[in-house]
N, C-alpha and C positions, 0 to 999 in steps of 0.2 A: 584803813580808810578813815578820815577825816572827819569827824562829824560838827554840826553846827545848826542852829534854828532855819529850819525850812517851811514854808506854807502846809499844814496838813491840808494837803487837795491830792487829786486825782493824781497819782505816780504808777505809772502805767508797769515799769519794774518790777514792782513790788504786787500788781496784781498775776506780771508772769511766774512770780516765785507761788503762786497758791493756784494756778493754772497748774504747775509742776505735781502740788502733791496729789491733785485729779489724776492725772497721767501715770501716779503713778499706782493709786490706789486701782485703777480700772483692769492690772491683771492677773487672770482667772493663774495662783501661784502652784491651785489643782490640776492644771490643763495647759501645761508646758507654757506658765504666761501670756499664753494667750489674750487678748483683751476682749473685755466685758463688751458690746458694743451698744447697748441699750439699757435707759432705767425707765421705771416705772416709781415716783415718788410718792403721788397721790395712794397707792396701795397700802395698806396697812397688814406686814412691814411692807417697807420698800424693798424691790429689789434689781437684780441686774438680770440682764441675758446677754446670752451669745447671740450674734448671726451670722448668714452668711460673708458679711463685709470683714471678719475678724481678723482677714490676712492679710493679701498687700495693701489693701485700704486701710486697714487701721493701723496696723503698724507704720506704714507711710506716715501716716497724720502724726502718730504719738513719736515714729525718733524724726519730725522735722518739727513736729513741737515742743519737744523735751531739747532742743538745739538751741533753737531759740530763745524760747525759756532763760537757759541756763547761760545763754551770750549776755540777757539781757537782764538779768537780777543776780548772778552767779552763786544761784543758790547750787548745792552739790546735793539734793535730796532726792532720790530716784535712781540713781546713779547705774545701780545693781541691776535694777526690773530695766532701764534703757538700755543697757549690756543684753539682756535676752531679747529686747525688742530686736534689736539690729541683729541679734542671730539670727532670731527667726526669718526675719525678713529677708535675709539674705540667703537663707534654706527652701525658701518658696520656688526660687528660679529652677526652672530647667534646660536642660542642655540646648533647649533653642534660643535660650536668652529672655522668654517671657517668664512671668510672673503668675502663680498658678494659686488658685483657693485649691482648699483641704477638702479631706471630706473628715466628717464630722459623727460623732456614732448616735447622735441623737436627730441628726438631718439627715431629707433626702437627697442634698444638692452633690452635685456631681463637680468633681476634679475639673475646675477650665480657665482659662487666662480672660480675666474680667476685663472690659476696657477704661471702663470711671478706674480701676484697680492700679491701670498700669500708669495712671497717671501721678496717684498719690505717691508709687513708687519711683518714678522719677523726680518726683519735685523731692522725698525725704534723702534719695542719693546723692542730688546734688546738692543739699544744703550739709550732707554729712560731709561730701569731698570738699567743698567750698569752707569748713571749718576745719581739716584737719589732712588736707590735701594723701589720703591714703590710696595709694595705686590700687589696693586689691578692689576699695569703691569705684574708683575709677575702671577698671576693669571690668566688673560688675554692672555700672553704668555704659560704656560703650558696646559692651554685650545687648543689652539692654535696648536700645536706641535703635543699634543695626537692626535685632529684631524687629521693631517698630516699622521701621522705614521696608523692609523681608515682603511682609504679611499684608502692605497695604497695598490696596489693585489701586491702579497706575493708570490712571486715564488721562487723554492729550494733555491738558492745564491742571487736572487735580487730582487730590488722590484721596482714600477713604476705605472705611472698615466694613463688610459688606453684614457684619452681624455684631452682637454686645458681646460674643466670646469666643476666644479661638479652643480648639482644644488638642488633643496628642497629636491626630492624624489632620487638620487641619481647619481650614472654613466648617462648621457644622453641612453646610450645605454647598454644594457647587450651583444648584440653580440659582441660588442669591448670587451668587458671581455671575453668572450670565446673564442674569436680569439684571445687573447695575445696582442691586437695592444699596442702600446707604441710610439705615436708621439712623434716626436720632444726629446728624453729623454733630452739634454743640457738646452733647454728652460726651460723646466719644473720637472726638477729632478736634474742635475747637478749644476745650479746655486744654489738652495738651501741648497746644502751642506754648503758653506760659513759663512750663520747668522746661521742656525744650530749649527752648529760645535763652533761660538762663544758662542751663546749661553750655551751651553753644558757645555762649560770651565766657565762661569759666575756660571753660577747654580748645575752644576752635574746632570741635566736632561739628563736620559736614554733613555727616547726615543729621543731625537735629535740626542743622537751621533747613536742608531741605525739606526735611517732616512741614517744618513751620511754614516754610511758601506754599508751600501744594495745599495742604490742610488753608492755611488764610484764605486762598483762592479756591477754595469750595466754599469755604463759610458764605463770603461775602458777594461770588458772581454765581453760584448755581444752587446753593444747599435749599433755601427758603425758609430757614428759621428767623429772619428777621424779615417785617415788612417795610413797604418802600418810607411808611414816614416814624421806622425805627420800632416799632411794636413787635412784639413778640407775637409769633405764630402759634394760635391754641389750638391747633387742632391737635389731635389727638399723637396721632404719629409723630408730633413735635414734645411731647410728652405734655401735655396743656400748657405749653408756656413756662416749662419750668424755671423759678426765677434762681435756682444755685446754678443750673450747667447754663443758661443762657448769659447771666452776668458774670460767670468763670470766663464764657470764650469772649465778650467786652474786652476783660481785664485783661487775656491773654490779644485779643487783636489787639488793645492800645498800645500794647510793649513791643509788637513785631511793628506799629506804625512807627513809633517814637526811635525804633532800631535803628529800621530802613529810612527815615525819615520823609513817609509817605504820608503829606500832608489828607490826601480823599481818606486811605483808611484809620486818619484818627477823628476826621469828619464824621464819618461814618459810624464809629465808633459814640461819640458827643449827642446824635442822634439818638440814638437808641438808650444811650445813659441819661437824655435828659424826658425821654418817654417815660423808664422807667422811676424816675423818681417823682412825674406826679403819680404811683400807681403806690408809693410805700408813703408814709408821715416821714416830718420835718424833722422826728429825731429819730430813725431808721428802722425803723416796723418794716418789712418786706412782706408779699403774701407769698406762699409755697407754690405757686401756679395760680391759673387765673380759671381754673373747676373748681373739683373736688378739695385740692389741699388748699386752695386759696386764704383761707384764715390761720393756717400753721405758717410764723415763720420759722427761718432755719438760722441758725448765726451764720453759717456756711456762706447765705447770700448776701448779708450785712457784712462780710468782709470782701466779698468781693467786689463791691459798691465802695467799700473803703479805699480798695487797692488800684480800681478802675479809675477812682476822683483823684486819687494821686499823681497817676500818670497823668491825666488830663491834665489839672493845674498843674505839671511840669509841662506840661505841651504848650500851655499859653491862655488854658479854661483857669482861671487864677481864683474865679468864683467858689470853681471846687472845694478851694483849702477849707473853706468854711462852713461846707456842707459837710465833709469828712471831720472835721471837727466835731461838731454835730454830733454824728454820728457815734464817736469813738466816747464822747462824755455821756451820752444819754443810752441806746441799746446797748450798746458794745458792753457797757461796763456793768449795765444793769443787769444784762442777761449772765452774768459770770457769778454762781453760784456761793454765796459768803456766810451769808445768814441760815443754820443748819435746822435751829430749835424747834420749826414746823416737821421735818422729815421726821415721821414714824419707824425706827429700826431696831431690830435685835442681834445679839449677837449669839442668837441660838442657831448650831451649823447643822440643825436635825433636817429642814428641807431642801439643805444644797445640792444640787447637782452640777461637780462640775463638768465645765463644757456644755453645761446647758444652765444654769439659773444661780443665783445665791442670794442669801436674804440678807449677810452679815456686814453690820457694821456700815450701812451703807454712807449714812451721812459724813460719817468721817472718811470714807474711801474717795467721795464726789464732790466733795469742799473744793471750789474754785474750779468745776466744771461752767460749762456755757448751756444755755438752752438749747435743748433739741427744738423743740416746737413751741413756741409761745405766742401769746396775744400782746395786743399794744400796753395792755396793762398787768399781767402778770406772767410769770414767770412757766405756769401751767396755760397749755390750751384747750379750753374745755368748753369749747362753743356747743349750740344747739345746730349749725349747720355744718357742712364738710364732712367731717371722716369722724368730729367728735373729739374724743381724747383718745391718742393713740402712744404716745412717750410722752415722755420730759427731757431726757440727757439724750443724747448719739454722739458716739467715741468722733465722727467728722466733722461735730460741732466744737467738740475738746479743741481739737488741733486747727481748727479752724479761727477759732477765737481768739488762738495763741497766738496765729498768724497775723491776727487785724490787733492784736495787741503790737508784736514786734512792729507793723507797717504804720502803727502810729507812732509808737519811739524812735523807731527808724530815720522818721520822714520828719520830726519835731524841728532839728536843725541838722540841715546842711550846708552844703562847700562845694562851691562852682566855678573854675577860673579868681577864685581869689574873693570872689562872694558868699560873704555866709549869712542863709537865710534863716531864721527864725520863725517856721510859716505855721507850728500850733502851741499853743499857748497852754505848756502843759510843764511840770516840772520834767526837767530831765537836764542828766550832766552829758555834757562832751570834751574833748581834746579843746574845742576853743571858747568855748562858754557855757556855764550852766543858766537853765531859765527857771526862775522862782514862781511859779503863778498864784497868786491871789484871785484868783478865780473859782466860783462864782460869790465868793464874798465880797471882794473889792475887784473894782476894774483898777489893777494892777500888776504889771510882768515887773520882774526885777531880771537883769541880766547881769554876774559878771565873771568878767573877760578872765582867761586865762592867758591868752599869748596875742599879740598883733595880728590884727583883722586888716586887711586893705580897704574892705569894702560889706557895710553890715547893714542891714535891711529887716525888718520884724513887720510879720501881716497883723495888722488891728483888724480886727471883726469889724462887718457892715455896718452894725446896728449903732457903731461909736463915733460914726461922721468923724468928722475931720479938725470940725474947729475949735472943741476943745480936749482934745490929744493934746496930752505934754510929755515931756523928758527932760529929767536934771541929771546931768554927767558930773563924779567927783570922781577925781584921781588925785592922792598926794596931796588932800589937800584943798584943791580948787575945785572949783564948782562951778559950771555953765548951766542954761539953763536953752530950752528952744521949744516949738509946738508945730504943732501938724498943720499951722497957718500960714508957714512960710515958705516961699517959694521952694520948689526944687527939691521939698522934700517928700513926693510920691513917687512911686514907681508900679509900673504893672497892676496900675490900681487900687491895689489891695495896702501895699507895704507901703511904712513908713518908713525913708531912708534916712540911718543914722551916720552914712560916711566911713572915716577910719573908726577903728575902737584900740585902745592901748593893755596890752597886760596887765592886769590892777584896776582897772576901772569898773565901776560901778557905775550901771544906768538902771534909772528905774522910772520908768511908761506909764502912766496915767492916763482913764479917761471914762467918760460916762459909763453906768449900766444899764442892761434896755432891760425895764419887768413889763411884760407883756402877754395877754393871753392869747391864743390862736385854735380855730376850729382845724381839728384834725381828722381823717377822715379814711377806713381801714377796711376794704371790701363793706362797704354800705354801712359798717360800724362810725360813732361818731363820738369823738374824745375832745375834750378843752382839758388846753392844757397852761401849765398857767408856767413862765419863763422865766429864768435869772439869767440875763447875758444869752449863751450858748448851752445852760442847764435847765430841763425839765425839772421844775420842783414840785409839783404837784400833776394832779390829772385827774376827772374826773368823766365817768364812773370812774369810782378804783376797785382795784382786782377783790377776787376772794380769797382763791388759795393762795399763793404768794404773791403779794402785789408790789405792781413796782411803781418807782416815782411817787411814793405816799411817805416813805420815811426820811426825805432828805433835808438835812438844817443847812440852814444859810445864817451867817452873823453879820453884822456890820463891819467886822475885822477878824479878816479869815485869821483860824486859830493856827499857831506854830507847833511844830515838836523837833526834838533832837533827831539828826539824819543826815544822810548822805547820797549821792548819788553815783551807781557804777559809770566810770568814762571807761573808751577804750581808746585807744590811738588807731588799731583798725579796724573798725568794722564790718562786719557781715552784711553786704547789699543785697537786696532782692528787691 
């Protein structure tokens, strides 16, 4: 691979390649690899635990984010421990096709097919078949689905799961079937539209996509997890609002609207996405629910907000690009564990128990994990109100992070009928151009071209108005010169249209930076935060235990280093 002077800025790659050695440090090598599913940092040592979620949840999360990972920085570190992952995970299944938790010799949970469980395991099968197109996954996965579609009661327009676990002999209850009950539908029915719905498009599996209509059509005409002007339902039975499984079924309605091309439910959809973003800050703090965990957030939810804004601005919300931008420079990237020298560890193996706890080596096992629970300003949640401090790490927050890392790489540029857009302003290589960002040192994208473009379009940020935007094109030699002043060169509001582009060319995007401060505002907490462009560079109050937004430099002329970036010719969609 090629190397050459790049912008040292955010390269989202290279945070999936230390995402990887999290994933792969988290399994228990005592306890048939198993994974760790929780840390505790703030303890002196730190350590991990097991729980119950260590099965098709976590494995799900770790081999669909050790996939991705490894698409998107091609690192091969892990390689071994994601060989066992995908054993196991594929050992969980029983002859009915569902997905079953363990039991445990230190717990007292009981052998049952979880339903959050069965979803993590459908999204990590079909991103394994989707990379490697293996019949026996496949296999596995249509097993899988029928199951799904088996066990759900079937009523006139919808359908739904009448408890959170199936188990040997069936329904734990048959009166919850005669009563109709239908907990939680968003948890346990609404998310799963999502890896369904890809799935479906991979394969042409009919029962997934009818999972997905039946299931859409409880969310949105009978369930009552959302109210009529988009807000989340807190009562109790709705889990308070919870914001991971609430904005999971979003991100999963917008994909089944965008499918179908059902303009009401991606309406519907925009509503309740633009509810919940006065309810999180400007650079993607979420609250855990709107009780008790209201002050934890989860990365879990922060990605689903990422992956929800995607679709939208593919839908025609073009706004979004920039609030997912946002998003993806300031939480996303802060919450992903890099800086270790505060974590207190030993690597004395005198009080491990595996399968239930280890105190060893922690910091360097959870290097480039994500936060389990955190505040707008550090890394630790250790409020005076809520639940207090409860974790730090959750294995769903690992794989979850990894996910909103790939759906920013992903989604940086694309190719649509002969248009490639340029819609975040991040480094990253492709098949048809790499984008340089000097961001947030300089407002400055550098693009260039690899092969003939017909039609090339790059989103400027809001905050850089339009009238003085510039671009000078050199190829060969020559050199044009044009600016965001001149007719005909906006589109869809956002972008600035550059026209054809030529193999060999070099353009490079100029334009203001906005430094600006803003009152932020976090379940009744209240943060100033002071702005470069689309980066938080400062905040105050700042954290105690690990704080974040306190250590970042900004120069007048972002710094280079030697580097490259992985392209593919095909990429992995989701």
């Amino acid at each position: 691979m090629t190397t050459r002077w790049i912008p040292d800025t955010l390269t989202l790659e290279e945070r999936a390649a230390a995402a990887l050695n999290a994933m792969t440090g988290m399994a228990d090598q005592d306890f048939d690899h198993i994974p760790f599913f929780a840390a505790n940092l703030m303890q002196e040592p730190a350590h991990l635990t097991h729980g119950d979620w260590d099965y098709g949840s976590s494995h799900g999360r770790m081999v669909d984010g050790m996939i991705l990972a490894r698409h998107m920085s091609g690192s091969e570190q892990g390689t071994e421990i994601e060989a066992k992952y995908r054993a196991n995970l594929l050992s969980f299944f029983k002859e009915d096709g569902l997905s079953y938790r363990q039991q445990n010799p230190h717990r007292e949970w009981e052998p049952n097919a979880n339903f959050i469980d069965q979803r993590a395991v459908i999204l990590s099968l079909t991103t394994w078949y989707m990379s490697s197109g293996d019949e026996r996954v496949k296999e596995a996965a249509d097993k899988h689905v029928a199951a799904l579609k088996r066990v759900a009661i079937k009523e006139r327009e919808v359908w739904y799961y009448p408890a959170s676990e199936y188990k040997d002999g069936g329904w734990p209850s048959s009166n919850a079937v005669q009563l109709r009950l239908a907990p939680d539908p968003a948890a346990f029915c609404g998310r799963l539209i999502m890896p369904l719905l890809k799935y479906h498009e991979l394969t042409g599996n009919a029962d997934a996509l009818e999972l997905c209509e039946f299931f859409a059509a409880l969310i949105v005409q009978r369930s009552g997890v959302f109210n009529k002007d988009g807000s989340f339902n807190d009562s109790l039975a709705y889990r308070s609002g919870h914001f991971h499984t609430r904005l999971g079924t979003l991100d999963a309605l917008a994909r089944f609207g965008a499918f179908t091309k059902d303009a009401s439910l991606i309406n519907f959809v925009e509503r309740s996405y633009a509810w919940a973003l006065t309810q999180c800050t400007a650079f993607g703090w979420t609250p855990g629910d709107l009780k008790e965990q209201a002050y934890e957030h989860e990365t879990c939810s922060l990605v689903d907000l990422i992956s929800t804004g995607i679709t939208l601005a593919q839908s025609g919300y073009t706004q979004y690009w920039g609030t997912v931008e946002r998003f993806i420079r300031n939480h996303l990237a802060e919450s992903q564990l890099l800086e270790m020298g505060w974590v207190k560890e030993t690597k004395d193996t005198a009080g491990n128990v595996p399968g239930l706890i280890t105190y060893s080596d922690i910091a360097d096992r959870t290097r480039g994990a994500f936060a389990g629970y955190s505040a707008p300003n550090d890394f630790c949640c250790d409020v005076n109100h809520g639940r207090g401090h409860t974790s730090d790490l959750q294995i769903c927050c690992l794989g979850s992070g990894t996910r909103g890392l790939y759906m920013g790489w992903s989604n940086t540029v694309t190719e649509h009928k002969g248009t490639v857009s340029v819609n975040f302003l991040l480094n990253r290589g492709s098949a048809w151009l790499d984008v340089d960002s000097y961001l947030p040192h300089e407002g400055k994208v550098v693009l260039h071209i690899h092969r003939d473009i017909p039609r090339l379009r790059v989103r400027i940020p809001e905050w850089a108005g339009w009238a003085k935007v510039s671009f000078v094109r050199e190829q060969g030699g020559e050199v044009s010169e044009g600016n965001g002043s001149e007719p005909s060169r906006w589109v869809n509001e956002v972008f600035l249209l550059l026209g054809a582009a030529k193999a060999g060319e070099k353009i490079t995007i100029t334009f203001p930076l906005s430094v600006r401060k803003t009152i932020e505002t976090a379940i009744g907490q209240t943060f100033e935060t002071l702005w470069r462009g689309d980066d938080v560079i400062d905040i105050s109050p700042q954290g105690t235990k690990h704080p974040f937004y306190s250590g970042r430099k900004v120069y007048d002329e972002a710094p280079l280093r030697e580097g490259s970036y992985v392209r593919h010719e095909q990429e992995l969609v989701w």
